[in-house]
Biotite code that builds the C-alpha atoms (Angstrom):
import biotite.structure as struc

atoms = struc.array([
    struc.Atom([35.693, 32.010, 52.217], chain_id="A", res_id=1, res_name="UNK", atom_name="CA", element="C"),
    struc.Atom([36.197, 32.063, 48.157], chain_id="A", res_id=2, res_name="UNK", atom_name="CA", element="C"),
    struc.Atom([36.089, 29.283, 46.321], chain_id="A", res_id=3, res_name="UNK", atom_name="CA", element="C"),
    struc.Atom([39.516, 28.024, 45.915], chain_id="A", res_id=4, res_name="UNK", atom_name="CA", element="C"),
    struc.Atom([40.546, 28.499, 50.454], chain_id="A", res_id=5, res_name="UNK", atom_name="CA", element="C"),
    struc.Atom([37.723, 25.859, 50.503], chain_id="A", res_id=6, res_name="UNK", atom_name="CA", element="C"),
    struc.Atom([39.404, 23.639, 47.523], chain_id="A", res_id=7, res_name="UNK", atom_name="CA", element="C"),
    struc.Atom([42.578, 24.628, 50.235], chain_id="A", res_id=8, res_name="UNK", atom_name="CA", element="C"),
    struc.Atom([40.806, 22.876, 52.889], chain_id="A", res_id=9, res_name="UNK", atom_name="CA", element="C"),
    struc.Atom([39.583, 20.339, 51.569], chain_id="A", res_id=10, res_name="UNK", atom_name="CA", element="C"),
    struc.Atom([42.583, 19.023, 49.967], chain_id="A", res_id=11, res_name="UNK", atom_name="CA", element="C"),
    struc.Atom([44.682, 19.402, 53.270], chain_id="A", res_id=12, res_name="UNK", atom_name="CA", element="C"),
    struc.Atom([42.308, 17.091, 54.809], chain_id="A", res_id=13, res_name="UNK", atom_name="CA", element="C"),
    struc.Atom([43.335, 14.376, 51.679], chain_id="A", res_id=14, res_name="UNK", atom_name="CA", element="C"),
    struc.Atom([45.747, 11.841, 51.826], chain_id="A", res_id=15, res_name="UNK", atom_name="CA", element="C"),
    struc.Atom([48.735, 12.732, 49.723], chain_id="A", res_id=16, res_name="UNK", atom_name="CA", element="C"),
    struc.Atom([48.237, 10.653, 46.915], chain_id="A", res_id=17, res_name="UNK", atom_name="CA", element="C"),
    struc.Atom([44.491, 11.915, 46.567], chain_id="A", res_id=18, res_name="UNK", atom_name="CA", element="C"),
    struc.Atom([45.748, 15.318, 47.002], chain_id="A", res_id=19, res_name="UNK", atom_name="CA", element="C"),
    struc.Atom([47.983, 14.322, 43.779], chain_id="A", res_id=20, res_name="UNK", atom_name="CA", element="C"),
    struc.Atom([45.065, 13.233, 42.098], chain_id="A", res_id=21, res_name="UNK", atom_name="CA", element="C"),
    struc.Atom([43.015, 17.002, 42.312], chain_id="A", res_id=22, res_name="UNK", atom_name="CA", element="C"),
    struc.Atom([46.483, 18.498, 41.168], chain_id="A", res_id=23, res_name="UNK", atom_name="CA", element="C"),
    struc.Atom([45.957, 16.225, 38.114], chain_id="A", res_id=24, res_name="UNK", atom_name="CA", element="C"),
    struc.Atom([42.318, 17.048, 37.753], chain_id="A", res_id=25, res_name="UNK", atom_name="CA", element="C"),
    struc.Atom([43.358, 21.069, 37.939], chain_id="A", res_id=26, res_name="UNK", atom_name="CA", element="C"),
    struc.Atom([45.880, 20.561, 34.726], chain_id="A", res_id=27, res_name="UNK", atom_name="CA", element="C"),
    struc.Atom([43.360, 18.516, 32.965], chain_id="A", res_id=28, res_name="UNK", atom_name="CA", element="C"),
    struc.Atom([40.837, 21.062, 33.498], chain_id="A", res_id=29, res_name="UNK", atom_name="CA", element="C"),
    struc.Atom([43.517, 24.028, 32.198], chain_id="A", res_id=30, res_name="UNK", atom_name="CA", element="C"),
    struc.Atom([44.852, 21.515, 29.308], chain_id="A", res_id=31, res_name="UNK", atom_name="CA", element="C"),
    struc.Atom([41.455, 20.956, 28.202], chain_id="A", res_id=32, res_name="UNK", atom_name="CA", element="C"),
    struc.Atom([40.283, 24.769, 27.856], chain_id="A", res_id=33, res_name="UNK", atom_name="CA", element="C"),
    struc.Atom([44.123, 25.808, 26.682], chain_id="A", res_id=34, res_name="UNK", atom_name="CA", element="C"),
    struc.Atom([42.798, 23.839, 23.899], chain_id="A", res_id=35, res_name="UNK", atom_name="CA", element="C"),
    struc.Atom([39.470, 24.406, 23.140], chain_id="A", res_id=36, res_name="UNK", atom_name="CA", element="C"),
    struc.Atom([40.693, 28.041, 23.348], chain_id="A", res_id=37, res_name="UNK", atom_name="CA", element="C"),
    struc.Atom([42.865, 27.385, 20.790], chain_id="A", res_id=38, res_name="UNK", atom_name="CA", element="C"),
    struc.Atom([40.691, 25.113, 18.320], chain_id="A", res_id=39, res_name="UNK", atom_name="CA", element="C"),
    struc.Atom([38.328, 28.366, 18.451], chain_id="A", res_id=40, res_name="UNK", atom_name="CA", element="C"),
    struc.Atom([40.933, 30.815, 17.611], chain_id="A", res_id=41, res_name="UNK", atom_name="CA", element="C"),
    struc.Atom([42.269, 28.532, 14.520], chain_id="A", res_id=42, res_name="UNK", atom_name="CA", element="C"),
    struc.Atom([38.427, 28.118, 12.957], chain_id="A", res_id=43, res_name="UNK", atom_name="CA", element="C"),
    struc.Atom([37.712, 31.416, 13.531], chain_id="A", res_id=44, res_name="UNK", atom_name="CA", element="C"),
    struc.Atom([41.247, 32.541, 11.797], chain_id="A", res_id=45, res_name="UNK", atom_name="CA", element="C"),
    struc.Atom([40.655, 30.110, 9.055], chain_id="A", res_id=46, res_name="UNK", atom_name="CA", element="C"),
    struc.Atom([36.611, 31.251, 8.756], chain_id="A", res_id=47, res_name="UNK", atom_name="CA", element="C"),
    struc.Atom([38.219, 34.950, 8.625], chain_id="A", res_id=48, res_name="UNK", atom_name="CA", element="C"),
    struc.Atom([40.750, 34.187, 5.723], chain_id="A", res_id=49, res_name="UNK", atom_name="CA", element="C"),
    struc.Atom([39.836, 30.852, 3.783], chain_id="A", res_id=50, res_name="UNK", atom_name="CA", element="C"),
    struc.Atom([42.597, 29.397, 1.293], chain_id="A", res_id=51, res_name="UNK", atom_name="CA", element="C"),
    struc.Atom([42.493, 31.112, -1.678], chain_id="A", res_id=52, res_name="UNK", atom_name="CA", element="C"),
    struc.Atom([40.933, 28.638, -4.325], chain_id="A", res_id=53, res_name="UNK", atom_name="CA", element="C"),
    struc.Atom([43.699, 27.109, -6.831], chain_id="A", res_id=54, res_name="UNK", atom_name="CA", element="C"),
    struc.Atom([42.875, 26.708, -10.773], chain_id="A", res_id=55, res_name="UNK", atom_name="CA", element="C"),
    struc.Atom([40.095, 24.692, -11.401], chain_id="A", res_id=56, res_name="UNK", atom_name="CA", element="C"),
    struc.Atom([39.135, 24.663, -7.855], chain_id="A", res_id=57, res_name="UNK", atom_name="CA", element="C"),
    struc.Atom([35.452, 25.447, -7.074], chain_id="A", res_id=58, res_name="UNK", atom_name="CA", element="C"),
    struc.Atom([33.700, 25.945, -4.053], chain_id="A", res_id=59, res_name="UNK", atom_name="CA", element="C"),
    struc.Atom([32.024, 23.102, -2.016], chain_id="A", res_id=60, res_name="UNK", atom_name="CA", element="C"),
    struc.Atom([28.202, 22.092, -2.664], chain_id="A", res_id=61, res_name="UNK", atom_name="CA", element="C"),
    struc.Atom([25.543, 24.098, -1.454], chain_id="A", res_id=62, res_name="UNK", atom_name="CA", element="C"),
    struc.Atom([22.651, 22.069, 0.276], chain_id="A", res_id=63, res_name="UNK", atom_name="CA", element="C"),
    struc.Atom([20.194, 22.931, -2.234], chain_id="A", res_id=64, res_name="UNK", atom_name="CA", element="C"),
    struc.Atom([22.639, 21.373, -4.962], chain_id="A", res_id=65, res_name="UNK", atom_name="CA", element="C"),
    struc.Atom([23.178, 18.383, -2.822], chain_id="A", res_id=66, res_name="UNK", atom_name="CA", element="C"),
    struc.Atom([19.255, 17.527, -3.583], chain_id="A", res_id=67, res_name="UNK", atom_name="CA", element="C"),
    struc.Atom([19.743, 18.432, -6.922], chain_id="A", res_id=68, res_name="UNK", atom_name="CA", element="C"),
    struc.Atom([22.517, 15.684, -8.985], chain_id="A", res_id=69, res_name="UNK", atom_name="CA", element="C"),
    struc.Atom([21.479, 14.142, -11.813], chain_id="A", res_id=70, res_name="UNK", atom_name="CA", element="C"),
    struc.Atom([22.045, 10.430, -10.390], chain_id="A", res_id=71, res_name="UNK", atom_name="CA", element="C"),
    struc.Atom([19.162, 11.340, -7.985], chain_id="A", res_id=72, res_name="UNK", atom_name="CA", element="C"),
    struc.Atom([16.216, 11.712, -10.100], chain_id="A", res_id=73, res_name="UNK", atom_name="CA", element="C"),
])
């Protein structure tokens, strides 16, 4: 017996509105990895092509230039 005849089973045994409950729990389980599928695709897509910088626009800090302001020494 594969996994989801014994989710089958076990449900049938279930009173209706704790049946209703599992049915919930299955679409919260696919809603949830819809979108942490999708939150992966957009970083990676936005990690492949970053925003072209505007005028005057530079790139974030590096660590090592974090450690190294003038209002730190």
């Amino acid at each position: 017996m594969n996994t989801a005849e014994r989710i089958y089973t076990e449900v049938k045994r279930l009173p209706e509105e704790q049946a209703a409950k599992v049915l919930d729990f299955i679409h919260t389980l696919e809603t949830h990895d819809e979108s942490a599928h999708a939150a992966k695709a957009a970083m990676a897509a936005l990690l492949a092509h970053p925003a072209p910088l505007k005028e005057g626009e530079t790139l974030p800090m590096k660590r090592n230039d974090l450690y190294d302001r003038p209002n730190l020494r």
